[in-house]
TORPA-4810 file (N, C-alpha, C, O; in nm, 3 decimals):
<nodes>
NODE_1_0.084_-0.117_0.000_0.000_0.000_0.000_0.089_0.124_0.000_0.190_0.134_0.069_X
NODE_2_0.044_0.217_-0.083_0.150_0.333_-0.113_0.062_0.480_-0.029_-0.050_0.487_0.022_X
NODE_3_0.156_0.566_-0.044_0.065_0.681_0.044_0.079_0.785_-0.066_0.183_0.794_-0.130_X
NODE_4_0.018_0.831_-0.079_-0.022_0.932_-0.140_0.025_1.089_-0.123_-0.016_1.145_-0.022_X
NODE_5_0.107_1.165_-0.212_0.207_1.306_-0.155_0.039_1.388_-0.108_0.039_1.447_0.000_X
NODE_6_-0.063_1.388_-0.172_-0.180_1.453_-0.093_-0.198_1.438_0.016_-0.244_1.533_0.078_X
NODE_7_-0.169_1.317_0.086_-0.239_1.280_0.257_-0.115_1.310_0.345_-0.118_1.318_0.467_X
NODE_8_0.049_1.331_0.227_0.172_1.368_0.305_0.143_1.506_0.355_0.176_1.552_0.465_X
NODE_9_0.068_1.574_0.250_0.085_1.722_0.251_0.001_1.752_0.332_0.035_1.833_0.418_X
NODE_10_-0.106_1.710_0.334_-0.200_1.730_0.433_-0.169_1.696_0.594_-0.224_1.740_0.695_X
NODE_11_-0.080_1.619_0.582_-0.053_1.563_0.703_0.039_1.716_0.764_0.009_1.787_0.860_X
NODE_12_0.133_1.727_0.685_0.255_1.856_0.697_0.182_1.964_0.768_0.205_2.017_0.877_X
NODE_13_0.066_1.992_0.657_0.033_2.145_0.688_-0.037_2.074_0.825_-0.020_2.148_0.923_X
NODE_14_-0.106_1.959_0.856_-0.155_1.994_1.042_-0.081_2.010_1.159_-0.104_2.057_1.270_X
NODE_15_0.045_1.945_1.086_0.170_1.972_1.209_0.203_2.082_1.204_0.234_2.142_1.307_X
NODE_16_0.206_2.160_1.042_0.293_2.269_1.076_0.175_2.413_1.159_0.211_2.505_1.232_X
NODE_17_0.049_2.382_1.114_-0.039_2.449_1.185_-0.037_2.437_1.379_-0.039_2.533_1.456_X
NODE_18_-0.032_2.300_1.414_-0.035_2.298_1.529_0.109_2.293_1.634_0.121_2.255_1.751_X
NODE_19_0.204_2.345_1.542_0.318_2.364_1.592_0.324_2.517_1.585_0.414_2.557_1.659_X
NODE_20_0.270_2.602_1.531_0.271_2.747_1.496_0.156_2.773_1.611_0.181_2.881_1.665_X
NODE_21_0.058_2.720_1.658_-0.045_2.747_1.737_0.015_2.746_1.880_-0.015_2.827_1.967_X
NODE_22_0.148_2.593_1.901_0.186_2.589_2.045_0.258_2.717_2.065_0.243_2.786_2.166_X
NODE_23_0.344_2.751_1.955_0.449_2.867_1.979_0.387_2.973_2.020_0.428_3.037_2.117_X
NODE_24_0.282_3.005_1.955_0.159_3.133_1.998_0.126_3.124_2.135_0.127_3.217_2.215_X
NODE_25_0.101_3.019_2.154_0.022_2.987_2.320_0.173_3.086_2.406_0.183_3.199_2.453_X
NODE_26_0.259_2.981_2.394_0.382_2.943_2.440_0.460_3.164_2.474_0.517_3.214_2.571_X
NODE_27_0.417_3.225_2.335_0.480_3.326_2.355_0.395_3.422_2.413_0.433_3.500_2.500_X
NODE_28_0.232_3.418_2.346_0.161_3.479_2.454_0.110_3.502_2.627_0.065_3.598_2.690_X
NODE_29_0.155_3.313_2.675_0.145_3.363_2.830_0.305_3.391_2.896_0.345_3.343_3.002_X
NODE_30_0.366_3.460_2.824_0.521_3.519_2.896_0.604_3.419_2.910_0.677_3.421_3.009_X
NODE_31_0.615_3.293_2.804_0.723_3.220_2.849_0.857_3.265_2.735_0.847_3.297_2.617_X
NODE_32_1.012_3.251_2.840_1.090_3.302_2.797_1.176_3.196_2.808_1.151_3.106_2.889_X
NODE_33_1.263_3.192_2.747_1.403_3.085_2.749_1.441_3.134_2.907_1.414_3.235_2.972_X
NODE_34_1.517_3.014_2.933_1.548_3.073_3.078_1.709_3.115_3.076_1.806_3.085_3.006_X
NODE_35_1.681_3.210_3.201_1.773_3.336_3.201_1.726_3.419_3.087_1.784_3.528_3.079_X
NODE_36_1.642_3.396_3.003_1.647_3.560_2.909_1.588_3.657_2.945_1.488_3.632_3.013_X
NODE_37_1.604_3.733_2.931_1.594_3.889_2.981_1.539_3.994_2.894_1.619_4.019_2.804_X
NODE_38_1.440_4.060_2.887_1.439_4.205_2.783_1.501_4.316_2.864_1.486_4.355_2.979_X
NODE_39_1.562_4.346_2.779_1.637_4.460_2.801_1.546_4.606_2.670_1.555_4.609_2.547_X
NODE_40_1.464_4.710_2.768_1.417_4.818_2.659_1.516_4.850_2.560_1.626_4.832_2.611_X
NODE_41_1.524_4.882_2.463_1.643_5.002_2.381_1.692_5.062_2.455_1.800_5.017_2.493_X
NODE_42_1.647_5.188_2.516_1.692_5.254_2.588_1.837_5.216_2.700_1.921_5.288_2.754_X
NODE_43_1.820_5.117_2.701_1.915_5.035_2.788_2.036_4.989_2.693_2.141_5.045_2.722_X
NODE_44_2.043_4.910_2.599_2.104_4.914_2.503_2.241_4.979_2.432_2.246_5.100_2.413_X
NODE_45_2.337_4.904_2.398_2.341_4.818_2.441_2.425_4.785_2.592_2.471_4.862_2.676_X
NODE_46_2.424_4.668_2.586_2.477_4.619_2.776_2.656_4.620_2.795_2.731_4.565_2.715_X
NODE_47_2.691_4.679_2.894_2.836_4.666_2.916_2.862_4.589_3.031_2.828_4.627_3.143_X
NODE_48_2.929_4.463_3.006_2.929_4.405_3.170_3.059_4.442_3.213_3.157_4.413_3.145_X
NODE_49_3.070_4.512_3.335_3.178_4.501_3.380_3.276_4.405_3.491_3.222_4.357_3.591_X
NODE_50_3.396_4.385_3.468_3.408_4.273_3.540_3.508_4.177_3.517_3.577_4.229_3.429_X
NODE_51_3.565_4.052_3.549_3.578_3.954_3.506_3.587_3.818_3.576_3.570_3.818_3.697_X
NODE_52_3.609_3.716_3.519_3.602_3.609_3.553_3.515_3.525_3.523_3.454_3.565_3.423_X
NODE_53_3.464_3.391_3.574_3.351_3.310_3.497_3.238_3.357_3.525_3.153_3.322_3.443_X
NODE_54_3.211_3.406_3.585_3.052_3.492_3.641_3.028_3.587_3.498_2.917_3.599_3.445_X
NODE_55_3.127_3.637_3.457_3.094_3.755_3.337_3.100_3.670_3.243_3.006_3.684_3.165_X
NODE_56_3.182_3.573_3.212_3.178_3.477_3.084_3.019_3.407_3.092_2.947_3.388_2.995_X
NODE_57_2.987_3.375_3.230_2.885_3.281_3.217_2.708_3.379_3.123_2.622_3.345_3.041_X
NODE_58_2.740_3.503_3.204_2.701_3.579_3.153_2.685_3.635_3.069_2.583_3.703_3.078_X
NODE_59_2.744_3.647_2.971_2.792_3.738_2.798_2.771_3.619_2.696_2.735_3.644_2.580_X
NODE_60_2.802_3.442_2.755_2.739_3.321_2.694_2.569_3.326_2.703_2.491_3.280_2.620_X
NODE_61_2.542_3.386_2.809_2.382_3.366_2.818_2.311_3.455_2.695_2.238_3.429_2.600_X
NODE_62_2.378_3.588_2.757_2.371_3.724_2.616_2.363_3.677_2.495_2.304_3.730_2.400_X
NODE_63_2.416_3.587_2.495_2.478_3.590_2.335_2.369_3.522_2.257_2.369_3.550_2.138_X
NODE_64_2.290_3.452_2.291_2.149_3.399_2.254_2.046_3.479_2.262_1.944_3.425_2.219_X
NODE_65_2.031_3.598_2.304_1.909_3.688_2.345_1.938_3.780_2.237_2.040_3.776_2.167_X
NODE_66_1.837_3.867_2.226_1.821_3.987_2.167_1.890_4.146_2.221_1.880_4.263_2.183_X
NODE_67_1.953_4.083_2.316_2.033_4.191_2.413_2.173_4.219_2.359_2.273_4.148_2.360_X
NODE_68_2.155_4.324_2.318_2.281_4.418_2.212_2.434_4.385_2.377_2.413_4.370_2.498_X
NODE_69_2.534_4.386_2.319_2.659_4.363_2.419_2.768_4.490_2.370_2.803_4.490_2.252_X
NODE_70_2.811_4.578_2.448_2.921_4.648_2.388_3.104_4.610_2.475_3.107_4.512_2.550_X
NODE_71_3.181_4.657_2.464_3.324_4.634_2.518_3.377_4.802_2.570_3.483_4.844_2.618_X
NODE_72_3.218_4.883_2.526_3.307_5.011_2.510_3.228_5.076_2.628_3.116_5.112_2.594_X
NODE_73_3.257_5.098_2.747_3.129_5.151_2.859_3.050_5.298_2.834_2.955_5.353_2.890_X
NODE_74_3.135_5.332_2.723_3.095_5.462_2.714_2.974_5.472_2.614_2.894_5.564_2.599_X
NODE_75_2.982_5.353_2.550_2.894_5.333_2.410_2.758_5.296_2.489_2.645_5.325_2.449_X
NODE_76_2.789_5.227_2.607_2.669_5.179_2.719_2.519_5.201_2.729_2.486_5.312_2.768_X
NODE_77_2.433_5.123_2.702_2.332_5.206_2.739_2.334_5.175_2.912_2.326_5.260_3.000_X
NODE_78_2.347_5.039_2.926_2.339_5.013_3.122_2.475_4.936_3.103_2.514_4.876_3.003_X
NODE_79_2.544_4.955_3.238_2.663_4.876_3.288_2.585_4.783_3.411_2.495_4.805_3.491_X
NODE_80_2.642_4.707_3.389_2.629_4.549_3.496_2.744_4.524_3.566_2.823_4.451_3.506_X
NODE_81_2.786_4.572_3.703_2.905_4.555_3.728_2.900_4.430_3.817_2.801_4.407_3.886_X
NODE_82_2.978_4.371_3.815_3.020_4.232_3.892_3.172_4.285_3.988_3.271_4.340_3.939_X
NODE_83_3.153_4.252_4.118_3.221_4.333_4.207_3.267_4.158_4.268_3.191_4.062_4.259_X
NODE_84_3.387_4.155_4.319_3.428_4.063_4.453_3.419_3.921_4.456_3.440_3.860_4.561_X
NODE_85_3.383_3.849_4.327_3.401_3.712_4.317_3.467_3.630_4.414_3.586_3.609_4.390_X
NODE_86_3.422_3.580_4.512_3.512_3.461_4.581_3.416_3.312_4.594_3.293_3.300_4.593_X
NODE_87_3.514_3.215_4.604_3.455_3.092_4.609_3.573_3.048_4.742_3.684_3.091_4.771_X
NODE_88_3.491_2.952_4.794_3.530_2.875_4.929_3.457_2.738_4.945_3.343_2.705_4.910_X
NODE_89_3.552_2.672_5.006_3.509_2.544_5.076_3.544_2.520_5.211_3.650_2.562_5.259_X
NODE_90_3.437_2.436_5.291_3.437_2.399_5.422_3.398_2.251_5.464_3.305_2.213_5.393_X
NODE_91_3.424_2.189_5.523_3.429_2.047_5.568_3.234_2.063_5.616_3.197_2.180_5.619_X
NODE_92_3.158_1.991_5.639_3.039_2.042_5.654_3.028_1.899_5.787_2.966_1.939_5.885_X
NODE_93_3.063_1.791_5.796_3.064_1.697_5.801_3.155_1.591_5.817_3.199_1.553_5.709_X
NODE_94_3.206_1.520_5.933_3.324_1.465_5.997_3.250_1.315_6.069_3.149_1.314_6.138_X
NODE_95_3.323_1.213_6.034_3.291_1.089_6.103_3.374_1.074_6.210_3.475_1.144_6.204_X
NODE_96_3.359_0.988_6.331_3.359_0.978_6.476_3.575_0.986_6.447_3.640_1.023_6.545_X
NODE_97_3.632_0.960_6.351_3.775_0.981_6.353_3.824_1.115_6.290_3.938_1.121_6.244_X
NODE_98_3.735_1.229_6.288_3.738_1.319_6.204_3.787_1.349_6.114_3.857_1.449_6.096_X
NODE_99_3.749_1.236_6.014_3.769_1.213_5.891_3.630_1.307_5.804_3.513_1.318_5.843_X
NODE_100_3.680_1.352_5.705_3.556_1.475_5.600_3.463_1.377_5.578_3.502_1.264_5.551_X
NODE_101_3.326_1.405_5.587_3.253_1.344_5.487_3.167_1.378_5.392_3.119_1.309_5.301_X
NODE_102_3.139_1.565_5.436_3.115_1.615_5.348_3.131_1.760_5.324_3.144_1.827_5.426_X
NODE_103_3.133_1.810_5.236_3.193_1.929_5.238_3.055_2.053_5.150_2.963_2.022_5.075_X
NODE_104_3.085_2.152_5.188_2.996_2.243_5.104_3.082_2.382_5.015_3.156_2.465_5.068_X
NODE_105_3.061_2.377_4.928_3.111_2.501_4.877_3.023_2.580_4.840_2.904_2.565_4.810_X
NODE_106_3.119_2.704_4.846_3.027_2.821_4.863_3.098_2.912_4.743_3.218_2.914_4.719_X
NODE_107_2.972_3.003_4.658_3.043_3.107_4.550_2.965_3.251_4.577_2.843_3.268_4.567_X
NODE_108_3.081_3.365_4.619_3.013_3.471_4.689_3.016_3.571_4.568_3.108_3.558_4.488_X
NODE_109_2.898_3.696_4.540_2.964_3.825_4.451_2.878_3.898_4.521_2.798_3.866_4.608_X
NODE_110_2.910_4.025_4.460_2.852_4.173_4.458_2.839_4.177_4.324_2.931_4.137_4.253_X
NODE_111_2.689_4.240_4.257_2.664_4.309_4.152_2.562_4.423_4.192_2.483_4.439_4.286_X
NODE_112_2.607_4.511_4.056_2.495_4.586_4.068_2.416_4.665_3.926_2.437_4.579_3.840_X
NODE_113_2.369_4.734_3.883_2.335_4.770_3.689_2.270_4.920_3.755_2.187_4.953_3.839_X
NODE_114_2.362_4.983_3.665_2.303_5.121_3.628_2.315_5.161_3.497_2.388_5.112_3.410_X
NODE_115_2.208_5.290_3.486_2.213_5.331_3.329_2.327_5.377_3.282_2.425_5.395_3.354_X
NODE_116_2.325_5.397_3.172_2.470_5.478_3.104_2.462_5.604_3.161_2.557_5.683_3.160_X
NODE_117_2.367_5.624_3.204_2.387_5.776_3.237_2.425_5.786_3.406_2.454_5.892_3.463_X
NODE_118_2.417_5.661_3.467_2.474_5.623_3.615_2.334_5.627_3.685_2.327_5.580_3.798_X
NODE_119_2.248_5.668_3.641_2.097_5.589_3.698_2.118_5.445_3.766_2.167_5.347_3.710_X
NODE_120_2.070_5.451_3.904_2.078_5.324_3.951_1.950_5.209_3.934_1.854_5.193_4.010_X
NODE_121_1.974_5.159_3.846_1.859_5.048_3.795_1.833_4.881_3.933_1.735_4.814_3.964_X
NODE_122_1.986_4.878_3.976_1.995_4.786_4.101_2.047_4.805_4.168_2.162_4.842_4.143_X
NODE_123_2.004_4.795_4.296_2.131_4.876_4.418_2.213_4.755_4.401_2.173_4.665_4.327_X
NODE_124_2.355_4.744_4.480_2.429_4.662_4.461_2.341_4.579_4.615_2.260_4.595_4.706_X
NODE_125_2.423_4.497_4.560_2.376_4.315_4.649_2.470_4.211_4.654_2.530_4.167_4.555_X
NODE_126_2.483_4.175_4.759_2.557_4.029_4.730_2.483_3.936_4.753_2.396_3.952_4.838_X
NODE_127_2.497_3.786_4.671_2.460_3.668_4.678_2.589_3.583_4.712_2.707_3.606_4.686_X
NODE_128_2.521_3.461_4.790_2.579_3.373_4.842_2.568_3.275_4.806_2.503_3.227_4.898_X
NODE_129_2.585_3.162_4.705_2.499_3.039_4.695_2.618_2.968_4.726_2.735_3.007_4.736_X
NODE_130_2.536_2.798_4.744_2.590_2.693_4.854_2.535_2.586_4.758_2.456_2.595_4.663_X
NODE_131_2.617_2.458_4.827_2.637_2.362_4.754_2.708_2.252_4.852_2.824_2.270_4.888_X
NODE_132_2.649_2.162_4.884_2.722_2.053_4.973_2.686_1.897_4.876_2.583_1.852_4.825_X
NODE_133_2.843_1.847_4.885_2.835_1.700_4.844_2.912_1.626_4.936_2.984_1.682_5.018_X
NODE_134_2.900_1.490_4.927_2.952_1.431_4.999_3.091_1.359_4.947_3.104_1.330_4.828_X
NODE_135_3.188_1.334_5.038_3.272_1.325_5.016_3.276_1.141_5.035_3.242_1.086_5.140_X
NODE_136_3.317_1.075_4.927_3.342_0.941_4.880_3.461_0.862_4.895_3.516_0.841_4.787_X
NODE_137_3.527_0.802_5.011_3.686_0.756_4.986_3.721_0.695_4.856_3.808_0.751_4.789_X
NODE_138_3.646_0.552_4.800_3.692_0.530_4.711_3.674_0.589_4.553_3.673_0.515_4.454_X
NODE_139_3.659_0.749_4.549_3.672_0.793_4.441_3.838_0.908_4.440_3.868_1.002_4.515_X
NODE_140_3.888_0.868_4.365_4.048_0.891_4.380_4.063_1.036_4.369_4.007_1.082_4.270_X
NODE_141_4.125_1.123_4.446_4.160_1.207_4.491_4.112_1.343_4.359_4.056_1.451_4.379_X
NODE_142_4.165_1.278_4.220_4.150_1.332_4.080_4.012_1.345_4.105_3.973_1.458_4.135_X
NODE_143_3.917_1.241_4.098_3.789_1.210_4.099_3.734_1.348_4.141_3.667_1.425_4.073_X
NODE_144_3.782_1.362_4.280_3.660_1.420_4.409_3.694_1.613_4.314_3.594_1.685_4.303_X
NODE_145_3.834_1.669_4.260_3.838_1.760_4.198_3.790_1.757_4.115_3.776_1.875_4.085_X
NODE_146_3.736_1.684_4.024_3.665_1.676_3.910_3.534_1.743_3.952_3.497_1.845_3.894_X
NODE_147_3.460_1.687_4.053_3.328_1.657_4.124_3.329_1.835_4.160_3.246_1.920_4.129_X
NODE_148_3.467_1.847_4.244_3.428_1.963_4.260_3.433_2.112_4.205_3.400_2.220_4.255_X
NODE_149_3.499_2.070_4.064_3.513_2.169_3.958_3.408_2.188_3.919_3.385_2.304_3.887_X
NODE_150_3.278_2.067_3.901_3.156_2.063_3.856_3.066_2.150_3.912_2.994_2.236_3.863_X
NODE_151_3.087_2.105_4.038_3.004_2.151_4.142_3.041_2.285_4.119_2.934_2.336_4.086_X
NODE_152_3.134_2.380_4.116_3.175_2.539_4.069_3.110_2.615_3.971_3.065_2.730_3.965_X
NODE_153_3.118_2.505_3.884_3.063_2.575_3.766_2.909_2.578_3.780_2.828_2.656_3.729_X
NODE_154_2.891_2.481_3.854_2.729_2.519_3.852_2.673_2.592_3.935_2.553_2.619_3.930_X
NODE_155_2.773_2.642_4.044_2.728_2.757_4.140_2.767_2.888_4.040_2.728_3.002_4.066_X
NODE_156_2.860_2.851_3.908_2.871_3.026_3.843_2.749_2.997_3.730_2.706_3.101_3.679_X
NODE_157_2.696_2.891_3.691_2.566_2.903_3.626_2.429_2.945_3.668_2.350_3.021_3.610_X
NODE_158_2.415_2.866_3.802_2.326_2.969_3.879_2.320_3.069_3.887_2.222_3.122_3.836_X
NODE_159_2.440_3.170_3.967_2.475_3.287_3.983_2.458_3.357_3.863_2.436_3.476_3.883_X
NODE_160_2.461_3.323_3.750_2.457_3.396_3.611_2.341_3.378_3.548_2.342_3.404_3.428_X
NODE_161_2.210_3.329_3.611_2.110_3.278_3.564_2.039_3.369_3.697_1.917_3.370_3.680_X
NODE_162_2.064_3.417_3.777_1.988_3.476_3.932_2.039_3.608_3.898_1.945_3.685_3.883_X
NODE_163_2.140_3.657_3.882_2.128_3.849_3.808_2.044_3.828_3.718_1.935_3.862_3.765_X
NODE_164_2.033_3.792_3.617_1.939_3.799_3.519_1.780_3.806_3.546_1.700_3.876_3.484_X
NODE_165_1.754_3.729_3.640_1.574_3.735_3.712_1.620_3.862_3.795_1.552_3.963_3.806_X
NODE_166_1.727_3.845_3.844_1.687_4.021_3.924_1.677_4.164_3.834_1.602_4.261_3.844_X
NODE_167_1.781_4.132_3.748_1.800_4.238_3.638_1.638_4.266_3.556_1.568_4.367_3.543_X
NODE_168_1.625_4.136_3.515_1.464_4.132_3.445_1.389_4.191_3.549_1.370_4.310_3.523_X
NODE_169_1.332_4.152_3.671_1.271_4.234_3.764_1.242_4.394_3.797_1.143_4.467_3.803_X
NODE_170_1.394_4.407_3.816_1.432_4.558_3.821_1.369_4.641_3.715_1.284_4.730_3.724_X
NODE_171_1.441_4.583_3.596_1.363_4.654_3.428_1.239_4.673_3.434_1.186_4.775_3.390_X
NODE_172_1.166_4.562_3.499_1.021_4.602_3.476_0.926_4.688_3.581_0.811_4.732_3.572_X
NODE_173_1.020_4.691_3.678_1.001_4.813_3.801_1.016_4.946_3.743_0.932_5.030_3.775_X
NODE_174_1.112_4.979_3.662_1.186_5.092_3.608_1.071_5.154_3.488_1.101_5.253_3.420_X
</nodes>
C-alpha cells in the first residue's frame, strides 16, 4: 500500500499548523528561554563590567538573546558591574575519627546595573549560593576535583542565571 504526496501534505500542513499554534500559546502567556531577559532600547546596548567566569557565564547567556553587548562603557546604554568574586570550601561533616565526609562550597559576589547615564537600575547586592556533596573515599583524589570543579561551575551558572531574574525584575520596576 503506497501513500499518497496529498495525505503527506495534508498531514505537513496539520503539524505545521499545530506547531505554529503551540508557539503562539507558548509566547503569549510570557514564556521566555530561561535566564532571558528584555532589556528596553533605551538600555542598550549592555556593558558588563568585570571579570572572571561569572561575566563569561554571563555574555554566553547574552549571546542567545536579543540583548545588544558592547566592550566600550561609554557606548553603554546600562553597565552590569560584577564586584568581589570569591569561592570557598568547608568540611560540613566529619565521622567519629574526624575524617571529612562532606563538604559544602560556597560562591560569593557583589553586583549591581546602572544606566549609562549612572541611573541606579539595582542597588548593589551580594549573593551567596551553597552547595554541599559528599565526600566518597573510594573515588580517587582526581575524581573528588573533578566533582568539585563541577560543582563550581554550577554555582557560576546559577549565579549567572539569578542576576538575570533580578536584572529582568528591576527593568520592569523601572
Amino acid at each position: 500500500m503506497s501513500r499518497s504526496p496529498k495525505n503527506d501534505h495534508g498531514r505537513d500542513a496539520w503539524l505545521l499548523g499545530t506547531l505554529l499554534v503551540l508557539v503562539s500559546l507558548l509566547a503569549g502567556c510570557g514564556f521566555h528561554l530561561r535566564g532571558a531577559v528584555d532589556v528596553p532600547a533605551a538600555y542598550q546596548p549592555l556593558y558588563i563590567q568585570g571579570y572572571g567566569p561569572l561575566v563569561d557565564a554571563l555574555r554566553a547567556r547574552l549571546d542567545g538573546s536579543d540583548v545588544g553587548q558592547t566592550n566600550d562603557p561609554t557606548k553603554a546604554g546600562m553597565i552590569l558591574t560584577i564586584y568581589q568574586q570569591k569561592r570557598d570550601s568547608r568540611v560540613v561533616a566529619v565521622d567519629q575519627r574526624g575524617k571529612a565526609l562532606a563538604y559544602e562550597q560556597r560562591y560569593r559576589f557583589d553586583f549591581e546595573a546602572a544606566g549609562g547615564d549612572g541611573t541606579v537600575l539595582l542597588p548593589r547586592q551580594t549573593l551567596l549560593l551553597e552547595r554541599t556533596f559528599d565526600y566518597n573515599p573510594d573515588v580517587s583524589v582526581l575524581g573528588e576535583v573533578i566533582e568539585s570543579e563541577y560543582i563550581y561551575q554550577d554555582l557560576v551558572d546559577d549565579a549567572a542565571g539569578q542576576v538575570l531574574l533580578r536584572l529582568r525584575a528591576a527593568l520592569e520596576r523601572a
